[in-house]
Backbone as CSV, one residue per row, in Angstrom:
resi,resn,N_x,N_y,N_z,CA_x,CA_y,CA_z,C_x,C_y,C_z
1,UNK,51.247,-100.161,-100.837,51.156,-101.291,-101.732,51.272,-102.576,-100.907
2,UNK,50.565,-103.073,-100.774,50.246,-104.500,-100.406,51.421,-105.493,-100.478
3,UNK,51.804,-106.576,-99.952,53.923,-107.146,-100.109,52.821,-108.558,-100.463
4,UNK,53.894,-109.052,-101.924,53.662,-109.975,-101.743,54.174,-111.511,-101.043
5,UNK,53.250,-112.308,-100.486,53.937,-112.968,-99.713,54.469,-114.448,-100.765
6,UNK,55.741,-114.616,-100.835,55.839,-115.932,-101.277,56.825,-117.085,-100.380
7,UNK,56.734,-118.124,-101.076,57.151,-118.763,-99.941,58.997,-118.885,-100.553
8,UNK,59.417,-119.461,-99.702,60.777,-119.774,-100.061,61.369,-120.391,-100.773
9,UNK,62.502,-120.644,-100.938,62.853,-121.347,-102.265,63.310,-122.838,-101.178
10,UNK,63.105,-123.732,-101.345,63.527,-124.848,-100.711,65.470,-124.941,-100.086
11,UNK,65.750,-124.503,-101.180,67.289,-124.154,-101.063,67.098,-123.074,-99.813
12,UNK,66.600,-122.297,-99.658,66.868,-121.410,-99.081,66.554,-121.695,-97.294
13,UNK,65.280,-122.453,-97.770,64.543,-122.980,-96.578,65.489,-123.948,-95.357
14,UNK,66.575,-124.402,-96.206,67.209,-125.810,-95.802,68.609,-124.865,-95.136
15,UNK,69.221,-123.864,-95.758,69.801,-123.120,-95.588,69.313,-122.552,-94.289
16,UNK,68.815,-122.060,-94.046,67.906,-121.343,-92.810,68.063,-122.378,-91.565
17,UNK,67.704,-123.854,-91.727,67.606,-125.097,-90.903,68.912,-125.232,-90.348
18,UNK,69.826,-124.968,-91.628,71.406,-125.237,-91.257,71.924,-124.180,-90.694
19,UNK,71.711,-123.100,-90.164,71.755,-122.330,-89.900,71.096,-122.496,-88.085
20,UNK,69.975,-122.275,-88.134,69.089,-122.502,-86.851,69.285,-123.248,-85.994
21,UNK,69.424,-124.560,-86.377,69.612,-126.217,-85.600,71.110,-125.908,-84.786
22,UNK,71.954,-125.557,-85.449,73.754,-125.677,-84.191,72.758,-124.947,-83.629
23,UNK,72.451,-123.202,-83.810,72.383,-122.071,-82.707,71.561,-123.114,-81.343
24,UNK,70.559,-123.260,-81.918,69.179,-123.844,-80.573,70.440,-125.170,-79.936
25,UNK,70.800,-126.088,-80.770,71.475,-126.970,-80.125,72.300,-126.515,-78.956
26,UNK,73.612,-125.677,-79.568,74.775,-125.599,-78.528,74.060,-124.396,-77.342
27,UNK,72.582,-123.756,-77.838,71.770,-122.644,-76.494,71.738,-123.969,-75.677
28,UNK,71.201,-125.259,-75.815,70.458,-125.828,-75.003,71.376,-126.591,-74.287
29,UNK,72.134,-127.452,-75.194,73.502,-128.212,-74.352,74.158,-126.939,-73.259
30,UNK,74.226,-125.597,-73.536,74.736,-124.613,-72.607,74.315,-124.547,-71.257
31,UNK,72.737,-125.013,-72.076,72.006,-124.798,-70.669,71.532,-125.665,-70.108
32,UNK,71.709,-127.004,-70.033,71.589,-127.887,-69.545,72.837,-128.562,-68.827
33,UNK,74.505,-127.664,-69.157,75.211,-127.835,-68.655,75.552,-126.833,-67.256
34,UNK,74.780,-125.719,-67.412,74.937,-124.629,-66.680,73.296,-125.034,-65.627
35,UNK,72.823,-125.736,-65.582,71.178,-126.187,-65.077,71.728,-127.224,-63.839
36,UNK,72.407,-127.645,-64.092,72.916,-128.191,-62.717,72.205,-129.338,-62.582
37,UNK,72.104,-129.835,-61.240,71.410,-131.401,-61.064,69.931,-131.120,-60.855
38,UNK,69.681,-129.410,-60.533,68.330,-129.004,-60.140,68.504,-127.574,-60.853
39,UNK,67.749,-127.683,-62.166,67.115,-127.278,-63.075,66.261,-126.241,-62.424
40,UNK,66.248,-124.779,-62.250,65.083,-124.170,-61.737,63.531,-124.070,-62.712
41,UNK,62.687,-123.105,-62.245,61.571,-123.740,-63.220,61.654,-123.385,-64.564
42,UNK,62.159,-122.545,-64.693,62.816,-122.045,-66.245,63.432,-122.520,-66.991
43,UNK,64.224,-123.116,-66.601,64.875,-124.205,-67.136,63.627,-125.787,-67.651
44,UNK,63.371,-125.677,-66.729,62.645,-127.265,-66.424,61.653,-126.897,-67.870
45,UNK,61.095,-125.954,-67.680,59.958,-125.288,-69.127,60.588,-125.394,-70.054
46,UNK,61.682,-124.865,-70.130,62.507,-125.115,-71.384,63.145,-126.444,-72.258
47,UNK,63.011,-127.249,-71.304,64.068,-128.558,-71.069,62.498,-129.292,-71.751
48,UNK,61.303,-129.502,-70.873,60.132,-129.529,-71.466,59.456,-129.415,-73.269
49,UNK,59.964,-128.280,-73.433,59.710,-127.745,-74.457,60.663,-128.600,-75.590
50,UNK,61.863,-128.687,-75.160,62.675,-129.263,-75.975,61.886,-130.994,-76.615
51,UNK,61.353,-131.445,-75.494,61.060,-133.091,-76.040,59.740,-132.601,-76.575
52,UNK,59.099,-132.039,-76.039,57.360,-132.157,-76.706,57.160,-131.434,-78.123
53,UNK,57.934,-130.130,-78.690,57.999,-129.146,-79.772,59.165,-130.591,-81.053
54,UNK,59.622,-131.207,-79.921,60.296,-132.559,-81.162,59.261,-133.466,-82.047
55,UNK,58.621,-134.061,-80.940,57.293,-134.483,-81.107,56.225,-133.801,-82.013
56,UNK,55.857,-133.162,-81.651,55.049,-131.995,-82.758,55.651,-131.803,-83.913
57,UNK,57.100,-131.700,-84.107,57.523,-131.250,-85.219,57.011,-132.628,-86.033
58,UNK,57.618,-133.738,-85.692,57.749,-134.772,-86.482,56.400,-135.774,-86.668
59,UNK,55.813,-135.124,-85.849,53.967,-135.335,-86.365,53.334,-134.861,-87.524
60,UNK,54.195,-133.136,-87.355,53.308,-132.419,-88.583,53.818,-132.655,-89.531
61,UNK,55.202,-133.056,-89.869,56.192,-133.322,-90.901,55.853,-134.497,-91.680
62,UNK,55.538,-135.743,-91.063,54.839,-136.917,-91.565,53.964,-136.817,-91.979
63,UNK,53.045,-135.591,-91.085,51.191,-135.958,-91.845,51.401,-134.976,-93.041
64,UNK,52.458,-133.678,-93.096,52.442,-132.669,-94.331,53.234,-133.663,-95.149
65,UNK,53.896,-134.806,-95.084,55.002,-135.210,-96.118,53.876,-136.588,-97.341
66,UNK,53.255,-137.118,-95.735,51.618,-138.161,-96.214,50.900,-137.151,-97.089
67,UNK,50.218,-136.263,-97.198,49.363,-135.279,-97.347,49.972,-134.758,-98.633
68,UNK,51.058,-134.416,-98.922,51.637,-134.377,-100.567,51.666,-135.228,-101.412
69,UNK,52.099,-136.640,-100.761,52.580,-138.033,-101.174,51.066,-138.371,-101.743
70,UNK,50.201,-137.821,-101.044,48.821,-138.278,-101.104,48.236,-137.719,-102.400
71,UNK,48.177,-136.324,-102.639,48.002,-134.970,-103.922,48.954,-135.461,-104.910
72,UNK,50.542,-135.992,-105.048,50.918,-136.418,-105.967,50.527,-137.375,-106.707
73,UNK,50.107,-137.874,-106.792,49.401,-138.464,-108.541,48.010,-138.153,-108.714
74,UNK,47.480,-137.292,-108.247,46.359,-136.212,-108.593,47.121,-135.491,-109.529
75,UNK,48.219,-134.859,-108.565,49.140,-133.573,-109.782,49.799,-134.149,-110.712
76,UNK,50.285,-135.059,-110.866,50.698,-135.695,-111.786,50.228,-136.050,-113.151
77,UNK,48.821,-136.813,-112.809,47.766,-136.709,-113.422,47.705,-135.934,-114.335
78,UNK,47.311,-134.343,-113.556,46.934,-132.978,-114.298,48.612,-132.702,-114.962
79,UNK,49.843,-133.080,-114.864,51.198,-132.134,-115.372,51.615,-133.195,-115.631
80,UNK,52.059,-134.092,-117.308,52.605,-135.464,-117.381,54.510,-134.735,-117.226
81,UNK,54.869,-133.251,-116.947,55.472,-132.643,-117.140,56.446,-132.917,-115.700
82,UNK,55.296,-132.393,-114.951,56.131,-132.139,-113.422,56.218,-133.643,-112.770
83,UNK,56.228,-134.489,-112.927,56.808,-135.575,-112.413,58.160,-135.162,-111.577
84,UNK,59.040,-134.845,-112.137,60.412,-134.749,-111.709,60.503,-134.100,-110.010
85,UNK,59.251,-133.185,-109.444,59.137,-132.297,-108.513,58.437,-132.703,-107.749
86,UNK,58.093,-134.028,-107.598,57.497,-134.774,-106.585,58.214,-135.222,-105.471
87,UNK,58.967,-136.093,-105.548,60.104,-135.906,-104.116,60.567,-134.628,-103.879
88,UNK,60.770,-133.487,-104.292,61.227,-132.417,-103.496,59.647,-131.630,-103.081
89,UNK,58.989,-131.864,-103.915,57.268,-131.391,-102.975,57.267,-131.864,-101.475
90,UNK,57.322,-132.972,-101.239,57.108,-134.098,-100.210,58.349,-133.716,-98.992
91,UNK,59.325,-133.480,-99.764,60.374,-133.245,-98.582,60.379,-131.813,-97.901
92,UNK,59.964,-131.091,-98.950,59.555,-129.272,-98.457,58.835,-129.301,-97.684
93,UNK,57.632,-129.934,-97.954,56.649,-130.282,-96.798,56.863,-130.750,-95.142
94,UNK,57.428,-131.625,-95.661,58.284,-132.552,-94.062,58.866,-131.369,-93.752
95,UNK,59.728,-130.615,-93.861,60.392,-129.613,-93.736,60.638,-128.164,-93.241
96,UNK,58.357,-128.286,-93.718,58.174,-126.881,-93.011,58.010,-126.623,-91.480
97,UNK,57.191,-127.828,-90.817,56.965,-127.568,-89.325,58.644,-127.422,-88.896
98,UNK,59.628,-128.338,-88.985,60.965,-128.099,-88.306,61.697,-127.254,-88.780
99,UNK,61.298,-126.880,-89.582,62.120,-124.948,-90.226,61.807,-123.829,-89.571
100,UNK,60.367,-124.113,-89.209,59.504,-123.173,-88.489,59.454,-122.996,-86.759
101,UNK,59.701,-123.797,-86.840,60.193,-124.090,-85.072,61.713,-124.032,-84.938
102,UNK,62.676,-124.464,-85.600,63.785,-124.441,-85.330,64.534,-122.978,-85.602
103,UNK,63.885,-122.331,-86.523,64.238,-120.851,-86.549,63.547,-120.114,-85.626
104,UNK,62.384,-120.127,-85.317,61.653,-119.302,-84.366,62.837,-119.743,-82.692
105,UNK,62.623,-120.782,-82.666,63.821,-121.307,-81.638,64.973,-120.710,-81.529
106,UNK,65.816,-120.383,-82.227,66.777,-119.379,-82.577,66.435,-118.127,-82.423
107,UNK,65.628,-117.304,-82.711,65.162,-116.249,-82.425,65.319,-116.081,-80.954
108,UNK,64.325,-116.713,-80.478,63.704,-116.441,-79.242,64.979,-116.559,-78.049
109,UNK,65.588,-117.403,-78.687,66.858,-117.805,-77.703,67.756,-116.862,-77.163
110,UNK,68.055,-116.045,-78.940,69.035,-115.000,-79.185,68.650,-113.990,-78.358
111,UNK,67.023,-113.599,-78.347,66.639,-112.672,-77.340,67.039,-112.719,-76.118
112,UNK,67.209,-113.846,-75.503,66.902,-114.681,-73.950,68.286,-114.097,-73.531
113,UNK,69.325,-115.033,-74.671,70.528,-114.185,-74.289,71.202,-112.833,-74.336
114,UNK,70.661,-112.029,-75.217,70.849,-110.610,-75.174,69.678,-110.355,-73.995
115,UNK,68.681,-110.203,-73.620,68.264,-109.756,-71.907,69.192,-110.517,-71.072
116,UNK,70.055,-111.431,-71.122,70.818,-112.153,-70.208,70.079,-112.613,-69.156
């Protein structure tokens, strides 16, 4: 049987963020305290990754948060009902690129440190 896919509940989504964001934080402060004055290249990739995946996040977050902001009074339009679900549309949106990176971030980390 086929799964269906749905998306999250916003609550849940934000939950997940609060969750994700310390782990990646106190991985990286660890390792930028343990990286010394000369960072090997692994580090340096990582350290990398940290400013440019910031950047990206908060690109896609603006243009997905523009891009709702934009569809809301289209939908509005069509639902004189759902008014009320327009700022939390807009903020889910902003929400998804840095949910999505900041948990995958966590993941990947957790791995890094269990191979040690």
């Amino acid at each position: 049987m086929p799964s269906i896919r749905r998306r999250p509940l916003p609550g849940v989504r934000a939950t997940e963020l609060a969750i994700a964001v310390p782990q990646v934080v106190a991985h990286r402060l660890t390792r930028l305290a343990t990286a010394g004055p000369w960072p090997g290249a692994r580090d340096r990739r990582e350290f990398h990754r940290m400013g440019s995946e910031k950047v990206a996040a908060f690109h896609e977050s603006w243009t997905a948060m523009w891009l709702q902001a934009w569809r809301a009074p289209m939908q509005f339009g069509m639902s004189l009902m759902g008014w009320w679900w327009w700022p939390a549309r807009i903020a889910e949106h902003g929400l998804k690129p840095v949910h999505r990176r900041a948990v995958a971030n966590a993941k990947r980390l957790a791995r890094e440190r269990l191979r040690g």
